[in-house]
C-alpha positions as semicolon CSV with decimal commas, in nm:
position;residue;x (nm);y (nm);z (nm)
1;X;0,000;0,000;0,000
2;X;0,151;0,349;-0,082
3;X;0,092;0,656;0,161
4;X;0,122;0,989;-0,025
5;X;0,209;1,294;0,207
6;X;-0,034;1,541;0,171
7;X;0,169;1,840;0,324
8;X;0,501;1,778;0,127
9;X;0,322;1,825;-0,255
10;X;0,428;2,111;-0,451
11;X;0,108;2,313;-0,543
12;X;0,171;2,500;-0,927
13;X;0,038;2,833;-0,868
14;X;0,053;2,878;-1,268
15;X;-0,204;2,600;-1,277
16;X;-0,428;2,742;-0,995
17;X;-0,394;3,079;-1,188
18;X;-0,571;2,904;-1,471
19;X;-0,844;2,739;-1,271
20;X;-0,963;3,052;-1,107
21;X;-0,943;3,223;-1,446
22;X;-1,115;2,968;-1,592
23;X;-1,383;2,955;-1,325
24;X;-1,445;3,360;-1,318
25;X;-1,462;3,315;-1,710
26;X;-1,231;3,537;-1,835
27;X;-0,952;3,487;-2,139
28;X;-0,601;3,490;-2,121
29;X;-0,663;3,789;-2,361
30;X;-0,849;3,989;-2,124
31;X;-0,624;3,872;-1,816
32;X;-0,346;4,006;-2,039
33;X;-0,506;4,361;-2,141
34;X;-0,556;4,374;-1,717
35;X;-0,174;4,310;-1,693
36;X;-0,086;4,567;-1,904
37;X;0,116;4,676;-2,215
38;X;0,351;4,447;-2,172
39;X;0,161;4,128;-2,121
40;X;-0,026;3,918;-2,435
41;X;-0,203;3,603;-2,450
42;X;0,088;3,390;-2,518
43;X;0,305;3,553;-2,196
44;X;-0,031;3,473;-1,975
45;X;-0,012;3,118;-2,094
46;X;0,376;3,094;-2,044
47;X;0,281;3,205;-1,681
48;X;-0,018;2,943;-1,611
49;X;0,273;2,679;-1,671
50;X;0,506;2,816;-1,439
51;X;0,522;2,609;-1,108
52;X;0,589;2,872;-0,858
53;X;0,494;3,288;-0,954
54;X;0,661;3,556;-0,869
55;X;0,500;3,742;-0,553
56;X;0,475;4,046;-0,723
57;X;0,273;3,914;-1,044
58;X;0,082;3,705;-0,831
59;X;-0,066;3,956;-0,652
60;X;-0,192;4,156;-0,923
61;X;-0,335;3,850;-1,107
62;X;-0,516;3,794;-0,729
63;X;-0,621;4,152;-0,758
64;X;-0,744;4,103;-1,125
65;X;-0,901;3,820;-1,054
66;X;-1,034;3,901;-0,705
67;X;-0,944;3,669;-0,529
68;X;-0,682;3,636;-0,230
69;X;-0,305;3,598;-0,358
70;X;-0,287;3,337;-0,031
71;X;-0,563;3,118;-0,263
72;X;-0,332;3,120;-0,575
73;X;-0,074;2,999;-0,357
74;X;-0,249;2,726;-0,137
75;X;-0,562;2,613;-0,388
76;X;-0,504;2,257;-0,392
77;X;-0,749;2,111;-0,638
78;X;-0,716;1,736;-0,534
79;X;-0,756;1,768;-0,194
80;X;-1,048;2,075;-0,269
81;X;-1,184;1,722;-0,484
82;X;-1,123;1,514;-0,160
83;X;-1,314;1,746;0,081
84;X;-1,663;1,786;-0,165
85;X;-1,665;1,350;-0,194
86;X;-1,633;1,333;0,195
87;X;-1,897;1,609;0,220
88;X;-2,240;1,438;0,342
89;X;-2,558;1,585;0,185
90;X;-2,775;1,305;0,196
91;X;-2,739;1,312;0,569
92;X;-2,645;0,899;0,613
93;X;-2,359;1,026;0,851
94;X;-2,524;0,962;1,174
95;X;-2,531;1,241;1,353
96;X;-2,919;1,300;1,425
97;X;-2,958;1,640;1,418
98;X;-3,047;1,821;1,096
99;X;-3,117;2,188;1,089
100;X;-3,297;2,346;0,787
101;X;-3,179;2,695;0,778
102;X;-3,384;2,895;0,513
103;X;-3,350;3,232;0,443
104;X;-3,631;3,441;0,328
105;X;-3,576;3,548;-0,064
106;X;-3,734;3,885;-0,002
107;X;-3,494;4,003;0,207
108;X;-3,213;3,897;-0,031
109;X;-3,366;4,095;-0,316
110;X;-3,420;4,395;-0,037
111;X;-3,057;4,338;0,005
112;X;-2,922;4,349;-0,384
113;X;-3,186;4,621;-0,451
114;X;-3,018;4,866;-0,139
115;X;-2,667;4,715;-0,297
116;X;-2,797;4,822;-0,652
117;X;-2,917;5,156;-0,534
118;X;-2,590;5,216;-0,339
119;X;-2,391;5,162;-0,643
120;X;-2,638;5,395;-0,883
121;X;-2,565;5,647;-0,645
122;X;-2,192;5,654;-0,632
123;X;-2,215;5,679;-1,058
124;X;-2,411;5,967;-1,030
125;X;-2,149;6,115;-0,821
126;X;-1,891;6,039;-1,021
127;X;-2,066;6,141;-1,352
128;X;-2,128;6,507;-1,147
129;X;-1,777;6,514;-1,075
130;X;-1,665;6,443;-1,396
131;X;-1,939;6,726;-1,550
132;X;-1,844;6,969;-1,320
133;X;-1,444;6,905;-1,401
134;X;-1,509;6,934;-1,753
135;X;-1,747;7,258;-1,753
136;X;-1,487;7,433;-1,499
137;X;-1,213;7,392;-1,792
């Protein structure tokens, strides 16, 4: 029987780069135009093969992407894989107690429709801003 050790395997950041990409559903083209001038679809793909990223691009791909630089570094697909199989949903664990939390869909859409409102609001401001910049030229 063979034992693998969990803690000792090398996770490629370059790979996890392309998952969360992939997930969010955005191109190595637009990832590149994010980068900047100086990035291109074929320098984004050089980088999702690259084992370990520098700290520096990581970051801003984390920021791009918007997600945590510590989750580029750590994501660890097969054990992400191992956690969801051991997950029980059909609860045959057991355990007796079952809570049903439910959450009442009207206040979610109150919620996005405050969120919604908030963000209207800080356009408008910024469109004023940018009026009253250009008319005071």
């Amino acid at each position: 029987m063979t034992y693998t050790d969990m803690q000792n395997k090398k996770i490629h950041q370059g790979r996890n780069i392309k998952r969360f990409r992939e997930m969010l559903g955005i191109k190595q083209e637009a990832l590149a135009f994010e980068l900047g001038d100086d990035w291109n679809q074929k320098k984004v793909s050089l980088l999702e093969q690259k084992e370990t990223v520098e700290s520096d691009i990581l970051a801003q791909v984390a920021k791009i992407l918007k997600v945590p630089a510590e989750a580029i570094e750590n994501f660890d697909e097969e054990q992400a894989v191992n956690i969801i199989s051991n997950t029980f949903n059909d609860q045959s664990n057991g355990y007796n107690y079952y809570p049903n939390f439910t959450f009442n869909p009207l206040d979610k859409m109150v919620e996005l429709y405050e969120r919604m409102l908030q963000q209207q609001r800080e356009m408008i401001e910024k469109l004023e801003r940018l009026i009253k910049d250009h008319s005071s030229k």
